[in-house]
CHARMM-style PDB file with segment names, atoms N, HN, CA, C and O in Angstrom:
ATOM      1  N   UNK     1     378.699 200.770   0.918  1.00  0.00      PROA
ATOM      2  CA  UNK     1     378.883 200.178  -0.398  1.00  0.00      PROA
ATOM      3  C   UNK     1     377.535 199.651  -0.908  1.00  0.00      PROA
ATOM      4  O   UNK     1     376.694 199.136  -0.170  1.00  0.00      PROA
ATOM      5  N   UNK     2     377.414 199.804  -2.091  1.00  0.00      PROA
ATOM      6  HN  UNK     2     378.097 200.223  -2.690  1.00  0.00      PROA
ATOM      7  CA  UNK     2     375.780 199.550  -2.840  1.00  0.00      PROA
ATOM      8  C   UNK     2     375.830 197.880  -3.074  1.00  0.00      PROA
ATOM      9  O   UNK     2     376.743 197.329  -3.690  1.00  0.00      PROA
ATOM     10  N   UNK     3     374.772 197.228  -2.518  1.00  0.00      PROA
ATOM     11  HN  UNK     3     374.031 197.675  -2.017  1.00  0.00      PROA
ATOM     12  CA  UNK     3     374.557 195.824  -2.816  1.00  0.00      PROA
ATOM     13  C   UNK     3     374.321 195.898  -4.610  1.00  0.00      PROA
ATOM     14  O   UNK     3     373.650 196.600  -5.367  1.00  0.00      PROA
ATOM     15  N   UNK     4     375.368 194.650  -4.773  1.00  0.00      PROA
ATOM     16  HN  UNK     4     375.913 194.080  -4.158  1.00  0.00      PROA
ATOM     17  CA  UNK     4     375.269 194.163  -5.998  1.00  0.00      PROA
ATOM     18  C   UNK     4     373.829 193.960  -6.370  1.00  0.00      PROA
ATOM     19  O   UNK     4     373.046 193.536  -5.520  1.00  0.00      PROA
ATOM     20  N   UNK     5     373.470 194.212  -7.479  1.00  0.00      PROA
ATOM     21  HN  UNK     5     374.106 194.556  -8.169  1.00  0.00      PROA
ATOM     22  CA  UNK     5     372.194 193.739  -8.450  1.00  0.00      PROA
ATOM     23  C   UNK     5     371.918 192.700  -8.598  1.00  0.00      PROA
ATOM     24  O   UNK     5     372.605 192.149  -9.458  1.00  0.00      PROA
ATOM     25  N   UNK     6     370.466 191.510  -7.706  1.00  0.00      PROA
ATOM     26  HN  UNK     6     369.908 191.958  -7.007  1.00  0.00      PROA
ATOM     27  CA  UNK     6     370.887 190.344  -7.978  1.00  0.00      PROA
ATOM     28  C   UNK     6     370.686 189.772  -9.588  1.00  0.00      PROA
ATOM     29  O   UNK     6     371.232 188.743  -9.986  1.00  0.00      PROA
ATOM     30  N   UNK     7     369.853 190.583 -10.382  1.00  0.00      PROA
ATOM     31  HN  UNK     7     369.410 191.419 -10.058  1.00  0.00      PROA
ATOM     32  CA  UNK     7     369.725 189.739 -11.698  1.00  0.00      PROA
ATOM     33  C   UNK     7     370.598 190.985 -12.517  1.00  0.00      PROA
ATOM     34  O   UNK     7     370.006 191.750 -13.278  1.00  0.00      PROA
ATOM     35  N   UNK     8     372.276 191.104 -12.228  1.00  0.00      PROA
ATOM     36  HN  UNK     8     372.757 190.483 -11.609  1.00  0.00      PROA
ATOM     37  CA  UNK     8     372.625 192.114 -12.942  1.00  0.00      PROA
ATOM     38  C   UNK     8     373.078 191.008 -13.649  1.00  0.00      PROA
ATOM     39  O   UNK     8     372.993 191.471 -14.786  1.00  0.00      PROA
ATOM     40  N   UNK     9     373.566 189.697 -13.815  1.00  0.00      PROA
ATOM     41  HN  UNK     9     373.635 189.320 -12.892  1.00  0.00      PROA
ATOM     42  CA  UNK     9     373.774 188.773 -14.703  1.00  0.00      PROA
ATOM     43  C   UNK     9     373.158 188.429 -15.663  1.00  0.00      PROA
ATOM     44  O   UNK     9     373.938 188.249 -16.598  1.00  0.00      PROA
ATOM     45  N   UNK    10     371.997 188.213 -15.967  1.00  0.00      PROA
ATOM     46  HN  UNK    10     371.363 188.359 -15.207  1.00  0.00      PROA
ATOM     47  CA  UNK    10     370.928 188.048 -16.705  1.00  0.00      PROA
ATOM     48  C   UNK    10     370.902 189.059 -17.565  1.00  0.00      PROA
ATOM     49  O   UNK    10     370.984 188.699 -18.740  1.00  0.00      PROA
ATOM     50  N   UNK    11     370.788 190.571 -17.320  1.00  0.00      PROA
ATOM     51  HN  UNK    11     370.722 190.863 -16.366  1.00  0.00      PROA
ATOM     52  CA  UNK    11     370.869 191.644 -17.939  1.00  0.00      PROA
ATOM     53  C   UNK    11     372.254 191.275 -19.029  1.00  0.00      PROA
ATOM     54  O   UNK    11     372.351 191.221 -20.255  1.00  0.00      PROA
ATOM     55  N   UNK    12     373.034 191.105 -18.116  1.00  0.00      PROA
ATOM     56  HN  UNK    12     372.955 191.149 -17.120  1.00  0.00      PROA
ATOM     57  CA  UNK    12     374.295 191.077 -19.196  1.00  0.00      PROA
ATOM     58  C   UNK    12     374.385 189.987 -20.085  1.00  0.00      PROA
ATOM     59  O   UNK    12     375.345 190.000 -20.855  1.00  0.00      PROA
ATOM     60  N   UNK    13     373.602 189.059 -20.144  1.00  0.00      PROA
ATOM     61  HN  UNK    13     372.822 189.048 -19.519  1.00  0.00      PROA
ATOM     62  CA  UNK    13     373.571 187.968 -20.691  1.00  0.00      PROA
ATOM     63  C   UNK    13     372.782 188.294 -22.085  1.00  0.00      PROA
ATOM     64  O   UNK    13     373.256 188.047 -23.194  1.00  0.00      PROA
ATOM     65  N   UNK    14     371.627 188.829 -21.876  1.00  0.00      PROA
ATOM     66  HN  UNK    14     371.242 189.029 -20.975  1.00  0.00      PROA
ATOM     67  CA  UNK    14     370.552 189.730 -22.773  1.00  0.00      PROA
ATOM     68  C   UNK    14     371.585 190.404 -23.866  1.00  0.00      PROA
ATOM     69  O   UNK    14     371.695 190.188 -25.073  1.00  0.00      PROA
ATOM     70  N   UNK    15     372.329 191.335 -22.963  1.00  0.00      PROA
ATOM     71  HN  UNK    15     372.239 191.510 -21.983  1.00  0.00      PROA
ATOM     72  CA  UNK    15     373.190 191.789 -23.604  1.00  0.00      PROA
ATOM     73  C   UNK    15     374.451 191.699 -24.673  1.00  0.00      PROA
ATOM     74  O   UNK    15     375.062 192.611 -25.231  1.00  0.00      PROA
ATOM     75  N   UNK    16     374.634 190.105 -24.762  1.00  0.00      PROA
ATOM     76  HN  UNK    16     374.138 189.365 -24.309  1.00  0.00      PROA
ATOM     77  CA  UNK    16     375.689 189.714 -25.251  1.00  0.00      PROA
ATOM     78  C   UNK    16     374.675 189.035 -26.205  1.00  0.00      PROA
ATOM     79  O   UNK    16     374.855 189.411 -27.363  1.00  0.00      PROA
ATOM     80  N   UNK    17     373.875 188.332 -26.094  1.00  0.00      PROA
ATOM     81  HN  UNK    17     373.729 188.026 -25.153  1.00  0.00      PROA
ATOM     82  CA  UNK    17     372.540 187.460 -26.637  1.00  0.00      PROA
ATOM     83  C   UNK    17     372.460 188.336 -28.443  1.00  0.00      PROA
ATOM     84  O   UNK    17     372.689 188.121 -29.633  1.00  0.00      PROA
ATOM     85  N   UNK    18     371.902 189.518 -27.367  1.00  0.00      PROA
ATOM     86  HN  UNK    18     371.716 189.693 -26.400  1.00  0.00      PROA
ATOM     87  CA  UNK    18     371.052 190.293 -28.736  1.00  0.00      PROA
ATOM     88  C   UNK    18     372.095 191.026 -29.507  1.00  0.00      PROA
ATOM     89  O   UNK    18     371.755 191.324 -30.652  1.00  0.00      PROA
ATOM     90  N   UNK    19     374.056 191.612 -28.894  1.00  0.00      PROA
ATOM     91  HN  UNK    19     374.332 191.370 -27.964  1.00  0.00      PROA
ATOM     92  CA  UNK    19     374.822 191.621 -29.676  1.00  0.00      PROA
ATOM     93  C   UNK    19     374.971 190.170 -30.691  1.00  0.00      PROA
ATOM     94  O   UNK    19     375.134 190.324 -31.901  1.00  0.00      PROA
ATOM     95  N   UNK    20     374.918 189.151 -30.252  1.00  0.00      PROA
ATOM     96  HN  UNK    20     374.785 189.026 -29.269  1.00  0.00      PROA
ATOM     97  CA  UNK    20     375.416 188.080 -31.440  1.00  0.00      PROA
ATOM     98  C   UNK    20     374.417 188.161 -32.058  1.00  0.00      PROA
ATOM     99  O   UNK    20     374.763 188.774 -33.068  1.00  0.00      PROA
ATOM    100  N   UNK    21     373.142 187.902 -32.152  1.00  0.00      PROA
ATOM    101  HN  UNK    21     372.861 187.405 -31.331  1.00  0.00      PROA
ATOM    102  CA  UNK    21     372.202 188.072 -33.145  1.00  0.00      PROA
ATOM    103  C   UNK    21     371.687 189.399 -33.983  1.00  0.00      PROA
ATOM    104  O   UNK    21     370.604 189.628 -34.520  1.00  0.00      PROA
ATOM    105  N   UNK    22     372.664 190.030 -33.899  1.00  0.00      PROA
ATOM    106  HN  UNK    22     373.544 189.843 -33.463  1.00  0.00      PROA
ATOM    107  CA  UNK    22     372.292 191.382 -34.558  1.00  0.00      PROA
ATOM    108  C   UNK    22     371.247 192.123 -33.878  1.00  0.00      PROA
ATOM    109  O   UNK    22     370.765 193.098 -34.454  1.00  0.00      PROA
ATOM    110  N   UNK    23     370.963 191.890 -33.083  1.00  0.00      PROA
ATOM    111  HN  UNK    23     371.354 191.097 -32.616  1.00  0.00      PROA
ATOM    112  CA  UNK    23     369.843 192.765 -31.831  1.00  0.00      PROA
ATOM    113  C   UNK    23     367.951 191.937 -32.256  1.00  0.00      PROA
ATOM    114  O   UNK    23     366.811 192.308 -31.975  1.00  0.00      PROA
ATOM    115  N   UNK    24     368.380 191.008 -32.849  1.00  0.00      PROA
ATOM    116  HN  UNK    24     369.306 190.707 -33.077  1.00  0.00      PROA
ATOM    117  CA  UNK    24     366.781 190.095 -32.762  1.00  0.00      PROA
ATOM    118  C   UNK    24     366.452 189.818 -31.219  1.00  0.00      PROA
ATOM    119  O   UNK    24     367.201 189.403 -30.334  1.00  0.00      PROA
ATOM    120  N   UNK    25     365.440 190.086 -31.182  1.00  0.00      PROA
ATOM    121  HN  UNK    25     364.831 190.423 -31.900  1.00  0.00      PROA
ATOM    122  CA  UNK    25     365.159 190.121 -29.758  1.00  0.00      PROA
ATOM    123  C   UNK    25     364.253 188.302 -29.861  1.00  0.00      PROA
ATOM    124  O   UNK    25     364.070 187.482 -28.961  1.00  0.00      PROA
ATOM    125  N   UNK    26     363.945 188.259 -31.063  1.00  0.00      PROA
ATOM    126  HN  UNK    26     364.093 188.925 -31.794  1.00  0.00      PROA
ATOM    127  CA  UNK    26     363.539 186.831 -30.972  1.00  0.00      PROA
ATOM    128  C   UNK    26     364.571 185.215 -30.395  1.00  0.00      PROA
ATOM    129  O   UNK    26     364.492 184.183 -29.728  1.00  0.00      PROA
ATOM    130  N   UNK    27     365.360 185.926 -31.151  1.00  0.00      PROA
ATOM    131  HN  UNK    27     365.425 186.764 -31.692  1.00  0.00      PROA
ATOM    132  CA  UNK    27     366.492 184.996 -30.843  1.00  0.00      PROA
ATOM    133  C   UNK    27     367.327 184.747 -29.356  1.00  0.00      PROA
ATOM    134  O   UNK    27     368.178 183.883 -29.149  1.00  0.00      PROA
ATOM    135  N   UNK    28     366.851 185.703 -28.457  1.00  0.00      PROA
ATOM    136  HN  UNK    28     366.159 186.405 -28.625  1.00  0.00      PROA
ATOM    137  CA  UNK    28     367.089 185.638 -27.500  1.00  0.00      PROA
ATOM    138  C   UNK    28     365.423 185.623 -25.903  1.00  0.00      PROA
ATOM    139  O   UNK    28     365.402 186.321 -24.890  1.00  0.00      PROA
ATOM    140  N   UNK    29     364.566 184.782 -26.266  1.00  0.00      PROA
ATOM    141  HN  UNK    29     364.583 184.214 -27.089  1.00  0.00      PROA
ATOM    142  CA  UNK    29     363.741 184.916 -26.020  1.00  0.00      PROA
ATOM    143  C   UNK    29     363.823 184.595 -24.522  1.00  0.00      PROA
ATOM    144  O   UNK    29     363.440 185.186 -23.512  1.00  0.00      PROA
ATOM    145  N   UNK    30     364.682 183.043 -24.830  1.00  0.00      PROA
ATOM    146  HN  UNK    30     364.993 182.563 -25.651  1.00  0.00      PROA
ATOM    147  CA  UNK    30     365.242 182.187 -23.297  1.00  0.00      PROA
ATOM    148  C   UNK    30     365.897 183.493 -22.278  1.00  0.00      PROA
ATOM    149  O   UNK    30     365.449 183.895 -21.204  1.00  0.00      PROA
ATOM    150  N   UNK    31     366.583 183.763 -22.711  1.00  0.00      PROA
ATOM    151  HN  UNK    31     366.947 183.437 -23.583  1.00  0.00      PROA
ATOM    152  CA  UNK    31     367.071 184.882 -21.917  1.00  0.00      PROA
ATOM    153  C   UNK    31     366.577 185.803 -20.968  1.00  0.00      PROA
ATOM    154  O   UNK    31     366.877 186.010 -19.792  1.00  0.00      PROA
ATOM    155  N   UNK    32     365.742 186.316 -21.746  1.00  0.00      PROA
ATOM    156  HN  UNK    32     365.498 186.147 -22.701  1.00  0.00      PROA
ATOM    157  CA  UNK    32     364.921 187.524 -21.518  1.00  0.00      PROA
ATOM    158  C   UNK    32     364.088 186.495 -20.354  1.00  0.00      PROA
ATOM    159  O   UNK    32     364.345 186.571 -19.152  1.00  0.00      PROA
ATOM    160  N   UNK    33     363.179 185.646 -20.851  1.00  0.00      PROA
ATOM    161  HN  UNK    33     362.970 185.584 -21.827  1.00  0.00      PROA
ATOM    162  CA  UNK    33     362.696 185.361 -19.931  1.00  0.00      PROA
ATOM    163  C   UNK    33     363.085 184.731 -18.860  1.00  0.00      PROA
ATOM    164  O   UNK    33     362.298 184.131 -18.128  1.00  0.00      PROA
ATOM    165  N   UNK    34     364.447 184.810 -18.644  1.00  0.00      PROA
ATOM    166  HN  UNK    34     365.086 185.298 -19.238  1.00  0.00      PROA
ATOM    167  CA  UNK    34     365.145 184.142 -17.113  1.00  0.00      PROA
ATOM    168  C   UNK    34     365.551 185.367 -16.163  1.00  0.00      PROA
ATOM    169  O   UNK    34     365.402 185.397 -14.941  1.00  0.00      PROA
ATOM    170  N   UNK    35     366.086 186.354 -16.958  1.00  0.00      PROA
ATOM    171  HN  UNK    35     366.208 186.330 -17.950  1.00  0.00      PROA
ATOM    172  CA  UNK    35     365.610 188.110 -16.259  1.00  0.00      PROA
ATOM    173  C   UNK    35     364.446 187.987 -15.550  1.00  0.00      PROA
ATOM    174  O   UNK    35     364.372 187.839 -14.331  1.00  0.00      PROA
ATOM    175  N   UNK    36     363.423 188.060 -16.425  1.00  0.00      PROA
ATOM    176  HN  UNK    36     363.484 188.180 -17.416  1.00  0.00      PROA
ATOM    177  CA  UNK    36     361.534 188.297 -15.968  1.00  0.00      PROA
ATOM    178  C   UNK    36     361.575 187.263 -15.039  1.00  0.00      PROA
ATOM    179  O   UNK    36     361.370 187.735 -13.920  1.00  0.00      PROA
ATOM    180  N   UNK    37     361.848 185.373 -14.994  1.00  0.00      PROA
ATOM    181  HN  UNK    37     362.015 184.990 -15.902  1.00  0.00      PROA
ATOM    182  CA  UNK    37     362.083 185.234 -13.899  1.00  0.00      PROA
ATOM    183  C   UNK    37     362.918 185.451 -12.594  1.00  0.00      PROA
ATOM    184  O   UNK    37     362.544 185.018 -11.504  1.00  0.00      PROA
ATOM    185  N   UNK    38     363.945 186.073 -12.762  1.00  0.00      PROA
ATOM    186  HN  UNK    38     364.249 186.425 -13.648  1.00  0.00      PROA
ATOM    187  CA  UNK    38     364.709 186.478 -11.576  1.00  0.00      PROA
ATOM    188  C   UNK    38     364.207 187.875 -11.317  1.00  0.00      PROA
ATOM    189  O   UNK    38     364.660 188.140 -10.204  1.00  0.00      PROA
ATOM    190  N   UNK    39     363.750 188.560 -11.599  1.00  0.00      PROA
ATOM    191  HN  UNK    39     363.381 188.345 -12.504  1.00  0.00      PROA
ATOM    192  CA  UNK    39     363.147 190.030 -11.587  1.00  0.00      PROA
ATOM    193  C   UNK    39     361.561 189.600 -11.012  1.00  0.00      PROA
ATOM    194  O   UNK    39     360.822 190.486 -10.582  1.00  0.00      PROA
ATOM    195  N   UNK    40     361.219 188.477 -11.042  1.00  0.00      PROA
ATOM    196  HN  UNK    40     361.820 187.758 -11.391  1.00  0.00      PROA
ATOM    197  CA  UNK    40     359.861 188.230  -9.953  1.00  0.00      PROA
ATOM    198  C   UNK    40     360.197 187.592  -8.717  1.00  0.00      PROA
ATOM    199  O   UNK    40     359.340 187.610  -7.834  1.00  0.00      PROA
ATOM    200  N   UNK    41     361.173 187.093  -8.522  1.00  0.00      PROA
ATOM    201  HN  UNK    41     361.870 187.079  -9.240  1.00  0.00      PROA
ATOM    202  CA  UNK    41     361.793 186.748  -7.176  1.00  0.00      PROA
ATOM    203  C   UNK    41     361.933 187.887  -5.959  1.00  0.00      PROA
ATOM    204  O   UNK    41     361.720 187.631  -4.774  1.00  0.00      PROA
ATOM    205  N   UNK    42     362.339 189.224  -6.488  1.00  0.00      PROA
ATOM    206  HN  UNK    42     362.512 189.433  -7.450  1.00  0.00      PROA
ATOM    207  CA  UNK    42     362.937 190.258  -5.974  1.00  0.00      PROA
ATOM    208  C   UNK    42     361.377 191.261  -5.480  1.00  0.00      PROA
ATOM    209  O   UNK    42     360.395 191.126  -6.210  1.00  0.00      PROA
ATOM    210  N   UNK    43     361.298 191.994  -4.532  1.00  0.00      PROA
ATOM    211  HN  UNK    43     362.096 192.104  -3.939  1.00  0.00      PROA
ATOM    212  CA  UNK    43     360.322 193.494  -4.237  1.00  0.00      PROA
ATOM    213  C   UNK    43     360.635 194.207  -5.251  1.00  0.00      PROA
ATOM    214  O   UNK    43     361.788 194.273  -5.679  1.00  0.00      PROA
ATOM    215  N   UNK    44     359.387 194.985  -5.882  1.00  0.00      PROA
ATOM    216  HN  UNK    44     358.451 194.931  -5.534  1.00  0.00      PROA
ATOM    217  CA  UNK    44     359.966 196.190  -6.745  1.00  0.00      PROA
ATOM    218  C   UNK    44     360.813 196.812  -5.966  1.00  0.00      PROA
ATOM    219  O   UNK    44     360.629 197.024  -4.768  1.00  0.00      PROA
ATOM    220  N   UNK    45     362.058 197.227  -6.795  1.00  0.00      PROA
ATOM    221  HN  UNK    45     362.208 197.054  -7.768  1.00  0.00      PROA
ATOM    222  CA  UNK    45     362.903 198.516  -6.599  1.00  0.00      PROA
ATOM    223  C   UNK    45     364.194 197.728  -6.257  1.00  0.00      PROA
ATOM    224  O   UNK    45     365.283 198.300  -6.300  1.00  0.00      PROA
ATOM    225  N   UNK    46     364.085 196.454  -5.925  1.00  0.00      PROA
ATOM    226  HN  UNK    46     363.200 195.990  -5.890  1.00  0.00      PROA
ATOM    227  CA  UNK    46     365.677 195.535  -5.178  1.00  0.00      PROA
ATOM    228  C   UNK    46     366.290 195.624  -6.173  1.00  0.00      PROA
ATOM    229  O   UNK    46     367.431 195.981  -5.881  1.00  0.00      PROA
ATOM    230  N   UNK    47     366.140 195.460  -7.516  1.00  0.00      PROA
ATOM    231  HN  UNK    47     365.213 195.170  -7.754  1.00  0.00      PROA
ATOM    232  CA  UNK    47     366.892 195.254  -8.810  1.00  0.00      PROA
ATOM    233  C   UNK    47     366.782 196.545  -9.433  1.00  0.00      PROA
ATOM    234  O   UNK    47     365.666 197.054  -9.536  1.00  0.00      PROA
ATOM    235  N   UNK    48     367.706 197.077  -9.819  1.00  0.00      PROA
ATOM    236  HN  UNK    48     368.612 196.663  -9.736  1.00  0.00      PROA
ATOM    237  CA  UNK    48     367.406 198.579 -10.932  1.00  0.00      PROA
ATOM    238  C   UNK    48     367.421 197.719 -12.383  1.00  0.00      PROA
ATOM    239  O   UNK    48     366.695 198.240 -13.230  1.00  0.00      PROA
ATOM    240  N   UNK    49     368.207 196.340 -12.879  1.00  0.00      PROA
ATOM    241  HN  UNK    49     368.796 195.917 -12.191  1.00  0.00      PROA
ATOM    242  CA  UNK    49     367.807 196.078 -13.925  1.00  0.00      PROA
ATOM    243  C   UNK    49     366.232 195.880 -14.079  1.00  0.00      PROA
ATOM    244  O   UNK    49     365.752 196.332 -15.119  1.00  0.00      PROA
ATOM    245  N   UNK    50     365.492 195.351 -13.306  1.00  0.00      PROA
ATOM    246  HN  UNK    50     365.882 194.984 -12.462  1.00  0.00      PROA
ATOM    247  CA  UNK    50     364.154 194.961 -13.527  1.00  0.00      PROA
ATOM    248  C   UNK    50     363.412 196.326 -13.779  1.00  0.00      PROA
ATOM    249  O   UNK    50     362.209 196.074 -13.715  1.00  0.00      PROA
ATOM    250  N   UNK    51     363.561 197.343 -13.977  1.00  0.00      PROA
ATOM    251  HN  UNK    51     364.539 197.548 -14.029  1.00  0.00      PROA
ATOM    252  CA  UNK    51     363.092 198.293 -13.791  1.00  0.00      PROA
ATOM    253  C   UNK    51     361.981 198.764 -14.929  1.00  0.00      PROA
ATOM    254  O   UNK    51     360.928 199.374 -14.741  1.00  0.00      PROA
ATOM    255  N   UNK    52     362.573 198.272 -16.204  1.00  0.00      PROA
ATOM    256  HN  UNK    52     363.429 197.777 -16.356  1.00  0.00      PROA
ATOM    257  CA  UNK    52     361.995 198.217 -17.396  1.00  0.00      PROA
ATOM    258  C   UNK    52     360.463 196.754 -17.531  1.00  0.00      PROA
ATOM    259  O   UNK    52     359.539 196.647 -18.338  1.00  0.00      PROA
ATOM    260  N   UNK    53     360.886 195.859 -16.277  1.00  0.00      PROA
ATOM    261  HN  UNK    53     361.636 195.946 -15.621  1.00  0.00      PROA
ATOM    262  CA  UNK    53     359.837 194.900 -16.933  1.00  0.00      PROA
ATOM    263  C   UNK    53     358.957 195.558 -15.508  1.00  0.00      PROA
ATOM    264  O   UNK    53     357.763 195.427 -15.781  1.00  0.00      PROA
ATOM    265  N   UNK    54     359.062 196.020 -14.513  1.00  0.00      PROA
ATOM    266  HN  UNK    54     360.031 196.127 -14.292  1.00  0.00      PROA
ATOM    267  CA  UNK    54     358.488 196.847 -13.599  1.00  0.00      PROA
ATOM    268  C   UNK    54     357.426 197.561 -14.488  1.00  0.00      PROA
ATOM    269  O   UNK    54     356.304 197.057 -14.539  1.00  0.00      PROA
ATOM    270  N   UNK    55     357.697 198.720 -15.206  1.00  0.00      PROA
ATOM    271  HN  UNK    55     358.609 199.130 -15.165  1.00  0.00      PROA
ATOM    272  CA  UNK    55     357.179 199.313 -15.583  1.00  0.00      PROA
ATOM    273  C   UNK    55     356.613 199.123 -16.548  1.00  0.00      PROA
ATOM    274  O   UNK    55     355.771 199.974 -16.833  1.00  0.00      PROA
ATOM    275  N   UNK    56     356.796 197.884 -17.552  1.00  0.00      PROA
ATOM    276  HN  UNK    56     357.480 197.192 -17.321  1.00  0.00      PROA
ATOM    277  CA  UNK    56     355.726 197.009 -18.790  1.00  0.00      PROA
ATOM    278  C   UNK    56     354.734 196.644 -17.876  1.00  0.00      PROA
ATOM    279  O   UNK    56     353.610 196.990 -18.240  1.00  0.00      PROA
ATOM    280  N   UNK    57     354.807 195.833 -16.400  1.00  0.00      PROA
ATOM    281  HN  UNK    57     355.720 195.552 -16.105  1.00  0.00      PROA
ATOM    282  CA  UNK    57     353.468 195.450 -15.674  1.00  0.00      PROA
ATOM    283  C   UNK    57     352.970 196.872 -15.255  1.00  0.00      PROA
ATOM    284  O   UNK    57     351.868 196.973 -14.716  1.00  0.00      PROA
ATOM    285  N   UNK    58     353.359 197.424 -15.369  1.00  0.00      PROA
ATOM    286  HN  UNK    58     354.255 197.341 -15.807  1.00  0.00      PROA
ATOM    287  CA  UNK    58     352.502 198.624 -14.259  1.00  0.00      PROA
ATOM    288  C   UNK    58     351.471 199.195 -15.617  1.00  0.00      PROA
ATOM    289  O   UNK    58     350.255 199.352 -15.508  1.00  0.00      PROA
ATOM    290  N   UNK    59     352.140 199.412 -16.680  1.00  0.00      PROA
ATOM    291  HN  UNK    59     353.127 199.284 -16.769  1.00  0.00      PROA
ATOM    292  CA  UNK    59     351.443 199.709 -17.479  1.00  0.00      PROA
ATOM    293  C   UNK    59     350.539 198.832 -18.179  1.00  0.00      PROA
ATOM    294  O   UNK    59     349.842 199.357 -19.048  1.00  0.00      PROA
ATOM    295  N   UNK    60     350.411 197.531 -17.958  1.00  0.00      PROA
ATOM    296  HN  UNK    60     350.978 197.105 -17.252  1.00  0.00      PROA
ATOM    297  CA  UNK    60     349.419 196.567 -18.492  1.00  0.00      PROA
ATOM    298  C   UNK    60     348.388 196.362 -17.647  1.00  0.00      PROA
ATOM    299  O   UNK    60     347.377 195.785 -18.047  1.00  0.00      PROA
ATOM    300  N   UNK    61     348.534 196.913 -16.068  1.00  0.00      PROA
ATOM    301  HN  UNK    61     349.355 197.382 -15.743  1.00  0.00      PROA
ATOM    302  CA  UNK    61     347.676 196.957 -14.846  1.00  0.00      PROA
ATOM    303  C   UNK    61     346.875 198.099 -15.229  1.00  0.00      PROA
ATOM    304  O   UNK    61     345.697 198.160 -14.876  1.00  0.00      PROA
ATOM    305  N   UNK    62     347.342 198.885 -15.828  1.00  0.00      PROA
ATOM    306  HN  UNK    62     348.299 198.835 -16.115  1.00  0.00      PROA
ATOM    307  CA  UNK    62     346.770 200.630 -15.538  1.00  0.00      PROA
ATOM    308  C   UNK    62     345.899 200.104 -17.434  1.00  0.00      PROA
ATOM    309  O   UNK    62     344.799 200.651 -17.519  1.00  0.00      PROA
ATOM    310  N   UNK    63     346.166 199.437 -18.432  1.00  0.00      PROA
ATOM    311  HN  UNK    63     347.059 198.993 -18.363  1.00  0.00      PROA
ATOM    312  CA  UNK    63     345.784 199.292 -19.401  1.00  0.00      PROA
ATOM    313  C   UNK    63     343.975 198.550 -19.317  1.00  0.00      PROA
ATOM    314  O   UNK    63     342.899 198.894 -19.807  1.00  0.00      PROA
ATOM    315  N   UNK    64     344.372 197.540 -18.529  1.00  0.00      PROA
ATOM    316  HN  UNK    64     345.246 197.261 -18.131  1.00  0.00      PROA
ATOM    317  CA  UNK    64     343.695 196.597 -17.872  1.00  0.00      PROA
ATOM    318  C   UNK    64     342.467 196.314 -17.031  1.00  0.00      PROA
ATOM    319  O   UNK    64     341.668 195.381 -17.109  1.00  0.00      PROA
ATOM    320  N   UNK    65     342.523 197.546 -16.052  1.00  0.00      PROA
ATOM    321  HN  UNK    65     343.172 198.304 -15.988  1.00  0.00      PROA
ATOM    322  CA  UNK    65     342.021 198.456 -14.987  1.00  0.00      PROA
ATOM    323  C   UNK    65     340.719 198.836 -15.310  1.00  0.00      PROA
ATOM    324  O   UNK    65     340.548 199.605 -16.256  1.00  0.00      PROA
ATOM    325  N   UNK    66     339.484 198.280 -14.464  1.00  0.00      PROA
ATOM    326  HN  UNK    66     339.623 197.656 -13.695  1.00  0.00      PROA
ATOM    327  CA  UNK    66     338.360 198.721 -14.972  1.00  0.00      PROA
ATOM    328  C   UNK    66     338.162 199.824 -14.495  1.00  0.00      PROA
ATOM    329  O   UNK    66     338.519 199.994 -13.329  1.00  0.00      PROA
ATOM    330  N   UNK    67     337.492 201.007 -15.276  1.00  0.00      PROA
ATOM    331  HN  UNK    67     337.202 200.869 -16.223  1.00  0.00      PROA
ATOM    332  CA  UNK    67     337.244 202.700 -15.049  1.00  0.00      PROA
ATOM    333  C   UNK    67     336.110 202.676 -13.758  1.00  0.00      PROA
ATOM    334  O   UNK    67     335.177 201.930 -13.462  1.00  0.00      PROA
ATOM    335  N   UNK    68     336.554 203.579 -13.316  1.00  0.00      PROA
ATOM    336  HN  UNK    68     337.312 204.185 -13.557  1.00  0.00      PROA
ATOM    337  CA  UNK    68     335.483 203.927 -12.179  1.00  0.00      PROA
ATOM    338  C   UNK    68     334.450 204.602 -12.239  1.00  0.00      PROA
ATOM    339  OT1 UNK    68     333.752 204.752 -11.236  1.00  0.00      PROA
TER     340      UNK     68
END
């Protein structure tokens, strides 16, 4: 049996957040950022929700990254 998602709550919370506000992502800022903190608690890959803020850092590392 697949271990539950630990920040699959948070996700769903996002989710209900940005339905009541018509999808403003402003208005749900608290939110979002209690995901990003429970999604830094975890190893990449423990959470499949984190997967999306996974891959915003990977790409701000690789943005970031001095050329060789």
């Amino acid at each position: 049996m697949p271990q539950k998602d630990p920040c699959q709550k948070q996700a769903c919370e996002i989710q209900k957040c940005l339905q009541a506000n018509n999808y403003m992502e402003s208005k749900c800022q608290t939110v979002i950022e209690e995901l990003r903190k429970c999604c830094a608690k975890y190893p990449k890959g423990r959470s499949p929700v984190c997967s999306g803020f996974e891959k915003e850092e990977e790409d701000k590392l690789t943005l970031w990254s001095p050329s060789k």
